[in-house]
VODREN-714230 format. One record per residue: residue number from 0; residue in three letters; x, y, z of N, C-alpha, C, O, CB in turn. Coordinates in steps of 0.2 Angstrom, whole numbers. Atoms other than C-alpha are relative to their C-alpha. Glycine has a CB too. Layout:
<nodes>
NUM/Ala/X/Y/Z/X/Y/Z/X/Y/Z/X/Y/Z/X/Y/Z
...
</nodes>
This chain:
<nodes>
0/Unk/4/-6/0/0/0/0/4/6/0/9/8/4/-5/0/6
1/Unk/-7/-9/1/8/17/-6/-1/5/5/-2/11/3/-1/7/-9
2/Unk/0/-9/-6/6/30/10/1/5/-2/-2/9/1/7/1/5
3/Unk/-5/-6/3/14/44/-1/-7/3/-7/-9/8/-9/8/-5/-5
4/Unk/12/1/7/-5/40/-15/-2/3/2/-2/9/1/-7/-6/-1
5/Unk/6/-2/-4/-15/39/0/-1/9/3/-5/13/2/0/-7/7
6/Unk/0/-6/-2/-9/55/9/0/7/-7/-1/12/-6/7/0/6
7/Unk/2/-4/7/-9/64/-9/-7/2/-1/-10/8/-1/2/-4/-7
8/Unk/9/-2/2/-28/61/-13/-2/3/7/-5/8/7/-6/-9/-1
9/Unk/0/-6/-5/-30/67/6/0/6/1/-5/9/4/2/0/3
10/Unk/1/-9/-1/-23/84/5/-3/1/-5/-6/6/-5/7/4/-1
11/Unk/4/-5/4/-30/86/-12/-7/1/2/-8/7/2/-1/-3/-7
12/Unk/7/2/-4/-49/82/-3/2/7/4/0/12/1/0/-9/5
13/Unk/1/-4/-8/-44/93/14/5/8/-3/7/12/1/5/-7/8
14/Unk/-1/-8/1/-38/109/2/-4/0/-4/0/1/-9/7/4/-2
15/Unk/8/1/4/-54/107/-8/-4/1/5/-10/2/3/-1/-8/-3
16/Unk/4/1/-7/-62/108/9/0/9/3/-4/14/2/5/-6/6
17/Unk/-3/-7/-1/-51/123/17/-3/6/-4/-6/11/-2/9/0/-1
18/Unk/1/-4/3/-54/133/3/-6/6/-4/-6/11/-8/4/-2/-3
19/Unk/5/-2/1/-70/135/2/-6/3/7/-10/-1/10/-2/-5/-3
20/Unk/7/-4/-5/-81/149/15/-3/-3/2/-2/-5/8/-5/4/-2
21/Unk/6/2/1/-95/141/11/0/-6/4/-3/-7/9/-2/0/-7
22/Unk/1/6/-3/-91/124/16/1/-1/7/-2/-4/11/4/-4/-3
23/Unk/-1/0/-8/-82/130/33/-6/2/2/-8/-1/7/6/6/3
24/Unk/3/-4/-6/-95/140/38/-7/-5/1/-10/-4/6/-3/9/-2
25/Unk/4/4/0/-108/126/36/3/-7/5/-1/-11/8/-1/-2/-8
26/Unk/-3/2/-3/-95/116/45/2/0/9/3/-5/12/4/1/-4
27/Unk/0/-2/-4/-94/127/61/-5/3/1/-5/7/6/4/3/1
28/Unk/6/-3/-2/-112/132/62/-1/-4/6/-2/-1/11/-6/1/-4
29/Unk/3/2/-4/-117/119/71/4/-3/6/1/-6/11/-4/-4/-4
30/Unk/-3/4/-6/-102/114/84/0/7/4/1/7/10/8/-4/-2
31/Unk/-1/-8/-3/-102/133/88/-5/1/5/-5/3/10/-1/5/-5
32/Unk/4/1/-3/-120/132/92/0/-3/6/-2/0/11/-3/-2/-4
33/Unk/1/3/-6/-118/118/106/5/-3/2/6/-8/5/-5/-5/1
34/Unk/-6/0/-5/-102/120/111/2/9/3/7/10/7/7/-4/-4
35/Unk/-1/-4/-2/-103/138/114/-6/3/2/-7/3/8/4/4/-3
36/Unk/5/-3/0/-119/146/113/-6/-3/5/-9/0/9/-1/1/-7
37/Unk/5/7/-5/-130/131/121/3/1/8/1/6/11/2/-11/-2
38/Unk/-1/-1/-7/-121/130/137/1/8/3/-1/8/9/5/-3/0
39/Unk/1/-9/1/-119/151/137/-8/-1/4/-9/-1/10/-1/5/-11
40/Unk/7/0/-1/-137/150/139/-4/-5/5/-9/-2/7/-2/0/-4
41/Unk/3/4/-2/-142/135/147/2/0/7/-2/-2/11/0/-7/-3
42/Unk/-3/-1/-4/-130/138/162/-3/5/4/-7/3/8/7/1/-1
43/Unk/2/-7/0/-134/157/163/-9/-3/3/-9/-3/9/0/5/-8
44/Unk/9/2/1/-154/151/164/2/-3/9/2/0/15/-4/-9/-10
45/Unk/1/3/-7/-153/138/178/2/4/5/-1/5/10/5/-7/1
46/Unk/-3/-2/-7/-140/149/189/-5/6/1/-5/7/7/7/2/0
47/Unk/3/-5/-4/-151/164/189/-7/2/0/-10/7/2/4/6/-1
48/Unk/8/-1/-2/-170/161/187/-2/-6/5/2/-11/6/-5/-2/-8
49/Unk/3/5/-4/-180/150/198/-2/-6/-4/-3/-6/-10/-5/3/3
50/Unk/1/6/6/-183/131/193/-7/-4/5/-9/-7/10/9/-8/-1
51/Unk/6/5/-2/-199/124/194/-4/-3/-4/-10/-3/-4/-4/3/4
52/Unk/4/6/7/-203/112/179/1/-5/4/6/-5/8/3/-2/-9
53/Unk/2/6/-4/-208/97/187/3/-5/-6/7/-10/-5/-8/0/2
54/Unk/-4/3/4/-203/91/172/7/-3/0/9/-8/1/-1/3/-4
55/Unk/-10/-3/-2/-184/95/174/1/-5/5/6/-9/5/2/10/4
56/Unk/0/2/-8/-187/89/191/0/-8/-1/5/-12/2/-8/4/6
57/Unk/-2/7/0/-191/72/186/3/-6/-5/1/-12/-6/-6/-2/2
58/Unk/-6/1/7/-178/70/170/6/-2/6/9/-7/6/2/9/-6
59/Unk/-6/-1/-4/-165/74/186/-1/-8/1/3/-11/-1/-1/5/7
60/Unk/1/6/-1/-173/58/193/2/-4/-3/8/-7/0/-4/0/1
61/Unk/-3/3/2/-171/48/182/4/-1/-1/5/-7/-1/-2/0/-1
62/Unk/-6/0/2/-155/50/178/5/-4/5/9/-8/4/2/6/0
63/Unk/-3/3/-7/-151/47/196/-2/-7/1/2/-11/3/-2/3/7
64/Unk/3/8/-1/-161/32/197/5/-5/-5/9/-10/-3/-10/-1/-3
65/Unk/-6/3/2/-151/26/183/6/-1/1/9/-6/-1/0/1/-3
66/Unk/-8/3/-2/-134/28/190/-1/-2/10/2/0/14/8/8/-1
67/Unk/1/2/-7/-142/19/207/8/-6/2/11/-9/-2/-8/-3/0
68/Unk/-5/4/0/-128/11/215/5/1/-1/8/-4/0/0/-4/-2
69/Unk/-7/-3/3/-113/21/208/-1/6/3/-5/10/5/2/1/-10
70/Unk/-1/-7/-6/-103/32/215/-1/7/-3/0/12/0/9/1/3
71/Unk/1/-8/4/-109/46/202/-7/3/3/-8/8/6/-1/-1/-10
72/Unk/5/0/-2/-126/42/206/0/2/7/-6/3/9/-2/-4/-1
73/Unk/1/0/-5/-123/44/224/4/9/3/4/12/8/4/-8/2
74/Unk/-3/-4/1/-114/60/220/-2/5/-3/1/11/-2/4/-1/-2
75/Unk/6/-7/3/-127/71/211/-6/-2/6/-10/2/7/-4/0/-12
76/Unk/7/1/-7/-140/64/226/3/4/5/-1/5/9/-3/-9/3
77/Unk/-3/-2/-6/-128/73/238/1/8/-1/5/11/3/5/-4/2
78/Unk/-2/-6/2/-128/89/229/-3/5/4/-8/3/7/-1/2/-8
79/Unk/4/-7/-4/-133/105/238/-9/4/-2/-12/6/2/5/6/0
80/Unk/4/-1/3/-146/109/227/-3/-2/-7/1/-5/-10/1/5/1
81/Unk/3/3/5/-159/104/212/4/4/-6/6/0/-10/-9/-1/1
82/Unk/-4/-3/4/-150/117/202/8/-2/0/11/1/-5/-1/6/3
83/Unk/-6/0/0/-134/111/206/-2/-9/-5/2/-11/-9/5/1/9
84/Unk/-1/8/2/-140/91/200/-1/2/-7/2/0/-12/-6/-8/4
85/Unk/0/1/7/-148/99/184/5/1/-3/7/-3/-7/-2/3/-3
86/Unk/-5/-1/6/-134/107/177/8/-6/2/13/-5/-1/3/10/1
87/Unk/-4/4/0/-123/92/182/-1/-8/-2/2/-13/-2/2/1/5
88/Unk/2/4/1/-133/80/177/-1/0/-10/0/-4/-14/-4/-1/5
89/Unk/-3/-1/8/-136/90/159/7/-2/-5/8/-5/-10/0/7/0
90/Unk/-6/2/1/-118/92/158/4/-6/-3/9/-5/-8/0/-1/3
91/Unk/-3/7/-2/-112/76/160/-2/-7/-3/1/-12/-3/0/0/7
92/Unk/7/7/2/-127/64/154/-4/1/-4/-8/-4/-6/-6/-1/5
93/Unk/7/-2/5/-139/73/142/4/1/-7/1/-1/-12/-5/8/4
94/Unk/-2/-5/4/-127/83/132/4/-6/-5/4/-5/-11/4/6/4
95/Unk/-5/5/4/-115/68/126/-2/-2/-9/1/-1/-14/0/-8/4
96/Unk/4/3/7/-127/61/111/0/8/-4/1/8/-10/-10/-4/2
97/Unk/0/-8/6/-127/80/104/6/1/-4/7/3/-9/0/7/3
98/Unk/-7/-2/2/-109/81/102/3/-8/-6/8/-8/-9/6/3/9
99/Unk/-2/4/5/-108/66/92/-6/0/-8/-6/-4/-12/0/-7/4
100/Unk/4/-2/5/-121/73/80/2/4/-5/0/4/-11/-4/4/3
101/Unk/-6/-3/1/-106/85/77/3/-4/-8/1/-4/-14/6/1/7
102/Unk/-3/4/6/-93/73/67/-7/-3/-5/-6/-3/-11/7/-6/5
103/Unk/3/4/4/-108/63/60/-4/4/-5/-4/1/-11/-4/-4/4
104/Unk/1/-6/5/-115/77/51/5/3/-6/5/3/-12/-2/6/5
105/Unk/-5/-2/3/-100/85/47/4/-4/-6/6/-3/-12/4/2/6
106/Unk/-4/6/5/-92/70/40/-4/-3/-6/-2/-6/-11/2/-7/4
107/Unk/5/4/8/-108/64/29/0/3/-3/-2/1/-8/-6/-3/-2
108/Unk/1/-5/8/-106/82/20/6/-2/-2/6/-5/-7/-2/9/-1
109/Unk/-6/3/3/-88/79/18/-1/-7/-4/-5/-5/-8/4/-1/4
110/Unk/-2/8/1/-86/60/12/-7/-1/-3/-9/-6/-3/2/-6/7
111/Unk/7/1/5/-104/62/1/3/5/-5/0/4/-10/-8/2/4
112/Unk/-2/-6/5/-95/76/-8/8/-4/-6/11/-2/-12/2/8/7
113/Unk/-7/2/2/-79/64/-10/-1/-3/-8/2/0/-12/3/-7/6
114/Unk/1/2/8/-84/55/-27/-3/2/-3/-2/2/-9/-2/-5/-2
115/Unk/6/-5/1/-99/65/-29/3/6/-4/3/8/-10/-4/3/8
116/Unk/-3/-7/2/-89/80/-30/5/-2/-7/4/3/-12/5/5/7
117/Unk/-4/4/2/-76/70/-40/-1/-1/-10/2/-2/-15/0/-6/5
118/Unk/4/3/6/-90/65/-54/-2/6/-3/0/8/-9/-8/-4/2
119/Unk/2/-8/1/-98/84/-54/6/4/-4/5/7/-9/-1/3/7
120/Unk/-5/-2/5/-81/90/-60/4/-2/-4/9/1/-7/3/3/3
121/Unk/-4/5/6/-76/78/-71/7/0/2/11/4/-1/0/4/-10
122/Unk/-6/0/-1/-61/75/-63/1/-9/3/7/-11/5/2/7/4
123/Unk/1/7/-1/-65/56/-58/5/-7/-3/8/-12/-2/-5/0/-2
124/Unk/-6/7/5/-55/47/-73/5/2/0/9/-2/-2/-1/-2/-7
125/Unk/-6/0/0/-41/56/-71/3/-6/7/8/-9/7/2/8/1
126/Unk/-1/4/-5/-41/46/-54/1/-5/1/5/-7/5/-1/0/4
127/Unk/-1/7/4/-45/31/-61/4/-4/-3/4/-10/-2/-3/-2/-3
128/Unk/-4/-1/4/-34/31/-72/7/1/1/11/2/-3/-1/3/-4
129/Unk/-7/-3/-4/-19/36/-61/3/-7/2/-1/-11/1/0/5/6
130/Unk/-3/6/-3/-7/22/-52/-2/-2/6/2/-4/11/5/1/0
131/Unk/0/1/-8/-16/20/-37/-6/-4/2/-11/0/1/0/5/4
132/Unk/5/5/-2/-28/5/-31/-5/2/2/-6/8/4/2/-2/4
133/Unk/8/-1/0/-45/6/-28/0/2/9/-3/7/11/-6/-8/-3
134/Unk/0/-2/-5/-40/3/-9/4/6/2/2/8/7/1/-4/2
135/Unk/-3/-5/-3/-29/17/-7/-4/5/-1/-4/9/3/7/1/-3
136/Unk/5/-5/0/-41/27/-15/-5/3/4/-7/9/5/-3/-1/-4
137/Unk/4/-2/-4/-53/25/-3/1/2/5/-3/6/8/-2/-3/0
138/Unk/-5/-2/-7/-41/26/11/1/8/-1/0/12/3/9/-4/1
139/Unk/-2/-6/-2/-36/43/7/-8/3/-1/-10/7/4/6/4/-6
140/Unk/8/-3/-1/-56/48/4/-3/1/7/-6/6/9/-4/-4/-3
141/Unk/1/-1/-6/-59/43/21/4/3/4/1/5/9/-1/-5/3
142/Unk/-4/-5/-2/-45/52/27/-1/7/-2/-1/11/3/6/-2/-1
143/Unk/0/-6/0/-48/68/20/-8/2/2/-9/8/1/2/3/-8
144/Unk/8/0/-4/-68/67/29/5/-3/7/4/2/11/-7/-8/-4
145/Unk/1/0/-5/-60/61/44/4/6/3/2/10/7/2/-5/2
146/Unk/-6/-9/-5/-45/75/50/-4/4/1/-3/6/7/5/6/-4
147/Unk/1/-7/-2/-54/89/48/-9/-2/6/-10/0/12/-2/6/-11
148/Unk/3/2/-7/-70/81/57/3/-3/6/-1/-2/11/-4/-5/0
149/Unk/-2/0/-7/-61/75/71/1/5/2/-1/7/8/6/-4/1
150/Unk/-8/-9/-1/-50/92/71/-9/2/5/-10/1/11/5/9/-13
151/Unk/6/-5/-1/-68/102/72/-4/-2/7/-5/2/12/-5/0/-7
152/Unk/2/4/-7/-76/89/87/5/3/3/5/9/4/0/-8/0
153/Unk/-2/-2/-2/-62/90/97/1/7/2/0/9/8/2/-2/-2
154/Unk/2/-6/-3/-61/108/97/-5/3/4/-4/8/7/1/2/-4
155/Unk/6/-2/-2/-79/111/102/-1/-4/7/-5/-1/12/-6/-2/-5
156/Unk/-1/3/-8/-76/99/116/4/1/4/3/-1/9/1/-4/1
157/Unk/-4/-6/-4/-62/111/122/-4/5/2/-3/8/8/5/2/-3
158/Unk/2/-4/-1/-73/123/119/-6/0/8/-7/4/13/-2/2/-7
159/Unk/4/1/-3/-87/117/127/2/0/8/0/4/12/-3/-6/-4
160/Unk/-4/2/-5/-77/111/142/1/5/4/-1/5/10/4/-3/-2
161/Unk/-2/-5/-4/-68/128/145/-6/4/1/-6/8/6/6/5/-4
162/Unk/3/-3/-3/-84/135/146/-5/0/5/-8/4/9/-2/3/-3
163/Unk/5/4/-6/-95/124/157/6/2/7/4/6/11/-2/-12/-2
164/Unk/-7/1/-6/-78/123/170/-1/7/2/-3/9/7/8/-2/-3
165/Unk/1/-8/-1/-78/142/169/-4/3/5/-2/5/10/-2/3/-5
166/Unk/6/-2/-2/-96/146/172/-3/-4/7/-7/-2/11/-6/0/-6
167/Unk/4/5/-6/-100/132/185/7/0/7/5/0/13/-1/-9/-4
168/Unk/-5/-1/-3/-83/133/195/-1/2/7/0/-1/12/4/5/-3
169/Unk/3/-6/-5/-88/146/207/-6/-2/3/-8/1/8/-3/6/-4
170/Unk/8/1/-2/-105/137/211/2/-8/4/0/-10/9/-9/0/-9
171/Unk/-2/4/-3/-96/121/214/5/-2/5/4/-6/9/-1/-2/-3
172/Unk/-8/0/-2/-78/122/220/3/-3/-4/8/-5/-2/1/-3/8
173/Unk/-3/8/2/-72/109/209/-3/1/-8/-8/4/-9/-4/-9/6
174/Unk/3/2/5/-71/105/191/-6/-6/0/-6/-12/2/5/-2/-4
175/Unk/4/5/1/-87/97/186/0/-4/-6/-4/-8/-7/-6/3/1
176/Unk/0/3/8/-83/91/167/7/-2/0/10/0/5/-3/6/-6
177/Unk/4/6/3/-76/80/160/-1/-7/7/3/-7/12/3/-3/-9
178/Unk/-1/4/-4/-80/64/169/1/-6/-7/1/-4/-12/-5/0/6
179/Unk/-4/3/3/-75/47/161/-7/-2/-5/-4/-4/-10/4/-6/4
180/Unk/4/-2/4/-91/46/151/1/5/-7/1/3/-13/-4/2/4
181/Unk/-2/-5/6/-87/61/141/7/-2/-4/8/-1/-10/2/7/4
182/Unk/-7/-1/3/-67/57/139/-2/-8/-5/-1/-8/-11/9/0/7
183/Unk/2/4/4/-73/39/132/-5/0/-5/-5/-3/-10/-1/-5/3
184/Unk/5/-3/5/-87/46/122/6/4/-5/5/5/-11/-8/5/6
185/Unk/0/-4/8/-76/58/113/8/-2/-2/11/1/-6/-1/12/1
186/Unk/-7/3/1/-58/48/112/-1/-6/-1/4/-9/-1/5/1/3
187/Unk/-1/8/1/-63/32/109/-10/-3/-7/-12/-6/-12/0/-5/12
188/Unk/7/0/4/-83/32/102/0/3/-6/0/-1/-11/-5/4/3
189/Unk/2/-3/6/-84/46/91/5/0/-5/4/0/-11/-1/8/1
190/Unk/-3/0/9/-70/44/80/-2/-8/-3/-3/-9/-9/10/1/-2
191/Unk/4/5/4/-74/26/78/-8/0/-2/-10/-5/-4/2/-5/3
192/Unk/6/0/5/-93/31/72/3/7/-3/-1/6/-8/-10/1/3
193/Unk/-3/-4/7/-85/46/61/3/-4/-3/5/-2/-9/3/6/0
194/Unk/-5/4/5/-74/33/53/-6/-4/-4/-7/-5/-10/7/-6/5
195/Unk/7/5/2/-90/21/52/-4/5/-5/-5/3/-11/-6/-2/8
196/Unk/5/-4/4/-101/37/45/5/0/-7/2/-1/-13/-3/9/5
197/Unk/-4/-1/7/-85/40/31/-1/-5/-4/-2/-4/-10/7/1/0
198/Unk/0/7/4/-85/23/26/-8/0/-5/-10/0/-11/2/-7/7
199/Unk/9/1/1/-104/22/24/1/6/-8/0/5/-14/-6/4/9
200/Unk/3/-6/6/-106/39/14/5/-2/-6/3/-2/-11/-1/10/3
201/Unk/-3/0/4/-89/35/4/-1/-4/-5/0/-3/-11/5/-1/3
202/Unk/3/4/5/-98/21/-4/-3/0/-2/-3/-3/-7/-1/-4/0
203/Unk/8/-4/2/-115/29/-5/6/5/-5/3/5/-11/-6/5/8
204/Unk/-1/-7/4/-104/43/-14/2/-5/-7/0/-3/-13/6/7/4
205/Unk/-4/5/6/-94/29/-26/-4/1/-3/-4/5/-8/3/-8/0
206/Unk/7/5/4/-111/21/-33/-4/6/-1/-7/6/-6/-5/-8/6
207/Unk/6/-5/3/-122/37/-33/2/3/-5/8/4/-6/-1/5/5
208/Unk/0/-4/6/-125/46/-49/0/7/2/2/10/-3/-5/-1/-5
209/Unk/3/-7/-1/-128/64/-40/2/0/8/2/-5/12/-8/0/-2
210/Unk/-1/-2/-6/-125/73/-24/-8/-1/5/-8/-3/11/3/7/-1
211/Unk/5/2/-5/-144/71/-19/-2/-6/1/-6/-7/6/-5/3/-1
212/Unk/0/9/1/-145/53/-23/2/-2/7/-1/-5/12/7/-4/-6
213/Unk/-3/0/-5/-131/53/-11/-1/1/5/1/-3/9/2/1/-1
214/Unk/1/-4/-4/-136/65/1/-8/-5/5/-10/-6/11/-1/8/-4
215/Unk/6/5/-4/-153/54/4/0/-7/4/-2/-10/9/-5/-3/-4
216/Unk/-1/6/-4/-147/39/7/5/0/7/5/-3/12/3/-3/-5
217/Unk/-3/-3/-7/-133/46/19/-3/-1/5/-2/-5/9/3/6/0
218/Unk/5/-5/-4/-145/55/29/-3/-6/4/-7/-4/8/-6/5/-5
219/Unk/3/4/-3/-151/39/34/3/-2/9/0/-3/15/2/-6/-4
220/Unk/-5/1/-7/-135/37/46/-2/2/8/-2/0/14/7/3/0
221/Unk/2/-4/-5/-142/51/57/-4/-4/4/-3/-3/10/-2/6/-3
222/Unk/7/2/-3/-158/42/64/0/-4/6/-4/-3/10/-4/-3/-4
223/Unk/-1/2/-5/-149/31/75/3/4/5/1/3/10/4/-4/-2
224/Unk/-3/-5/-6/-139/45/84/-6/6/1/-4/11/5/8/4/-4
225/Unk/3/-4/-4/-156/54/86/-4/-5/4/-6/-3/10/-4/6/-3
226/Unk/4/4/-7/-165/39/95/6/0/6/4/0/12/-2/-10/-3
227/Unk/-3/-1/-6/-149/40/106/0/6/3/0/7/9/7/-3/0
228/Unk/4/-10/-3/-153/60/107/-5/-3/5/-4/-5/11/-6/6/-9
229/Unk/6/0/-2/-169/56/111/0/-5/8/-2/-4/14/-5/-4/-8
230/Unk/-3/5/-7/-164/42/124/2/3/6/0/4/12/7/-4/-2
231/Unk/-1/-6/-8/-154/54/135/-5/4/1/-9/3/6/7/6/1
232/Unk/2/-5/-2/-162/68/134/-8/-1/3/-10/4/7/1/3/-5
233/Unk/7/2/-3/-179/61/140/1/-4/7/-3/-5/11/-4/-5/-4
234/Unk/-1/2/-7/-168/51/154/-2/-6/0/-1/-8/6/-3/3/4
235/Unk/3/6/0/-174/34/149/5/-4/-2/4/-10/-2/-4/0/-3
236/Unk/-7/5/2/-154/29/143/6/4/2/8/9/0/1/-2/-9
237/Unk/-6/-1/-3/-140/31/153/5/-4/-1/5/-10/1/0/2/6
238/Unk/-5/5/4/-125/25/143/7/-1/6/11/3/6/4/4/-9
239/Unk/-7/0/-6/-110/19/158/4/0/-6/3/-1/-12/1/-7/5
240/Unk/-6/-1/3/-92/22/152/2/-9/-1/6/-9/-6/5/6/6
241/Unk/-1/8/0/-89/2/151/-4/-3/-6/-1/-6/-10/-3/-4/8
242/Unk/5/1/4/-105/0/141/3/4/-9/3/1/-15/-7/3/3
243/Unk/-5/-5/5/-96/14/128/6/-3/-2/8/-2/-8/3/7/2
244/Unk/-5/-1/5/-82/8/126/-1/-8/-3/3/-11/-7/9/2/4
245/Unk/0/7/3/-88/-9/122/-5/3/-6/-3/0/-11/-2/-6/6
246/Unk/3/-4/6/-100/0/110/7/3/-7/8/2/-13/-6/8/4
247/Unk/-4/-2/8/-84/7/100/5/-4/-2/8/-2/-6/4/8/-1
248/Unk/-2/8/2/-76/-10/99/-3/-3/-3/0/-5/-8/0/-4/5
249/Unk/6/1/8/-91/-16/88/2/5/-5/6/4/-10/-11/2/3
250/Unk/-1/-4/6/-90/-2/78/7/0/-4/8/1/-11/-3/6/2
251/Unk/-3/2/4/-72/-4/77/2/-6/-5/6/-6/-9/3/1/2
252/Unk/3/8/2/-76/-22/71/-4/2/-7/-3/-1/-12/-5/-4/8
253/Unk/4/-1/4/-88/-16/61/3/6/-8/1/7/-14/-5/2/5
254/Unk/-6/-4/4/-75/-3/52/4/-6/-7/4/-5/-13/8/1/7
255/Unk/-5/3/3/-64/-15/47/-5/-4/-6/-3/-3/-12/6/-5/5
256/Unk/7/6/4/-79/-27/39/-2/5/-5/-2/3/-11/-8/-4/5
257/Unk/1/-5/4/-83/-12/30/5/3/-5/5/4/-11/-3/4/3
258/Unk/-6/-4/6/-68/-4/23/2/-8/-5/3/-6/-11/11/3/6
259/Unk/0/6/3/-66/-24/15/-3/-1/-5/-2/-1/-11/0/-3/4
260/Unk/5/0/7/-81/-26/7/1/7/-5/1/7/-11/-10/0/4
261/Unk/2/-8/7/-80/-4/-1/7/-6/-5/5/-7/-10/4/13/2
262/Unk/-8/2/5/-62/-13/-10/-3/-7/-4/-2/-8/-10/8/-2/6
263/Unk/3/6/5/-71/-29/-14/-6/0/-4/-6/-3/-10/-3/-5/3
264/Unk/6/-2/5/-87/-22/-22/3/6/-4/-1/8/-9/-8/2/4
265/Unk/-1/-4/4/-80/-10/-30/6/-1/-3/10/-5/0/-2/6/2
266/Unk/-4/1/6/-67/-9/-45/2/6/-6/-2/10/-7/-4/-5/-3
267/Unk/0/-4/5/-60/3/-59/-8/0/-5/-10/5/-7/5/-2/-3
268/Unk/5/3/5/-75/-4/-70/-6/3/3/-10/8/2/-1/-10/0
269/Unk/7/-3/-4/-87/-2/-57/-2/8/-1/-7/10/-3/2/-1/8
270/Unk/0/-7/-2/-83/16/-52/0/4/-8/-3/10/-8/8/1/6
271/Unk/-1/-1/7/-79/19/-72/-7/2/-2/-8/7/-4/2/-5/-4
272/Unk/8/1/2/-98/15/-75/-4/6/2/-8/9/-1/-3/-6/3
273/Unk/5/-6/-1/-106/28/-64/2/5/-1/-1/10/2/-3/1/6
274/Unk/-2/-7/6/-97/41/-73/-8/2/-7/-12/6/-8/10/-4/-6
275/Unk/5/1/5/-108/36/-86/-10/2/1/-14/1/-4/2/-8/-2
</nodes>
């Protein structure tokens, strides 16, 4: 396998990317939104209006009920106030499934754009037609979709971080974020399902004739990461750090079975054809 190919088609992909406004700013709308602007406001709110949704009140619950028996659980039940368990229990429990909404978004417009974009500018058979394997091809495709989504995650989960720690500091004594939930959720989870979401859309993009072809079918991936939205945030799934990391162990599993089959089903011939 040529390293020297694969990181070639990469940078061409990831300054195809850079060099376009348009595509950053579609890129940073949405990590900006709920890693700066969400917690800005949801912090602010709890600390200085009064709380009395009962609702709220019995989301808290649950949550607690669900880490019965753990020392976390035993650790937001001892808090000083119902204001102090929301915003640590938001935090820390509700908020996780959003931020993986981030790379999986981010990465199906990238890596739907990879052959798509490729076909659109008639620049496809030059690539075909060059010295480099179908697998390397694809290896650098998912690489120029993963960098810049990991890069952009990451950073929002600094961001996010320095400002939850910041704003809450003072009200608790003590960092409250991250706890081992969060550091396995976003170093071990999320890039293995952004590696999973590139692979997916990379091959939806091969075989598709069109960017909206592509784009529907992608769009599918999302639906699983809003039932796990939907899950926390109703309080009715609390994912343990043990349970996670055995969740991105499947999927790394599920990686490898996938990058295998894009190289086996597909071919110069193949990928030739939906030019046509």
């Amino acid at each position: 396998m040529n390293k020297k190919l694969i990181w070639l088609v990469a940078a061409k992909d990831i300054r195809g990317i850079t060099s376009s406004a348009q595509v950053w700013l579609g890129l940073i709308l949405l990590p900006l939104i709920f890693s700066v602007i969400f917690p800005l406001a949801f912090i602010l709110l709890v600390k200085n209006l009064p709380v009395s949704s009962p609702d709220l009140i019995d989301l808290v619950n649950k949550v607690v009920h669900g880490l019965k028996d753990t020392k976390s659980g035993e650790s937001i039940a001892s808090l000083p106030s119902i204001k102090h368990q929301i915003i640590v229990v938001t935090v820390n429990y509700l908020l996780g499934s959003i931020f993986l909404l981030i790379p999986t978004i981010n990465a199906m417009m990238i890596a739907l754009h990879s052959f798509v974009g490729e076909k659109e500018k008639r620049t496809m058979e030059t690539l075909l037609f060059s010295p480099i394997t179908v697998k390397e091809l694809f290896i650098g495709k998912v690489l120029a979709a993963f960098i810049p989504s990991i890069i952009i995650t990451w950073v929002s989960f600094f961001l996010f971080g320095f400002i939850t720690v910041s704003m809450t500091y003072n009200m608790f004594g003590y960092f409250i974020f991250p706890n081992a939930n969060w550091l396995t959720l976003m170093f071990w989870v999320t890039p293995m399902i952004t590696i999973f979401t590139i692979l997916v859309n990379v091959f939806i993009s091969a075989r598709a004739k069109g960017f909206q072809e592509a784009q529907q079918l992608g769009g599918i991936l999302i639906l699983p990461i809003m039932v796990l939205f939907i899950g926390q945030a109703t309080g009715f799934l609390v994912i343990k750090p043990f349970l996670l990391a055995v969740i991105g162990v499947i999927i790394l599993i599920l990686n490898f079975i996938l990058l295998k089959m894009m190289t086996k089903y597909n071919d110069r011939n193949i990928l030739f054809e939906k030019q046509i």
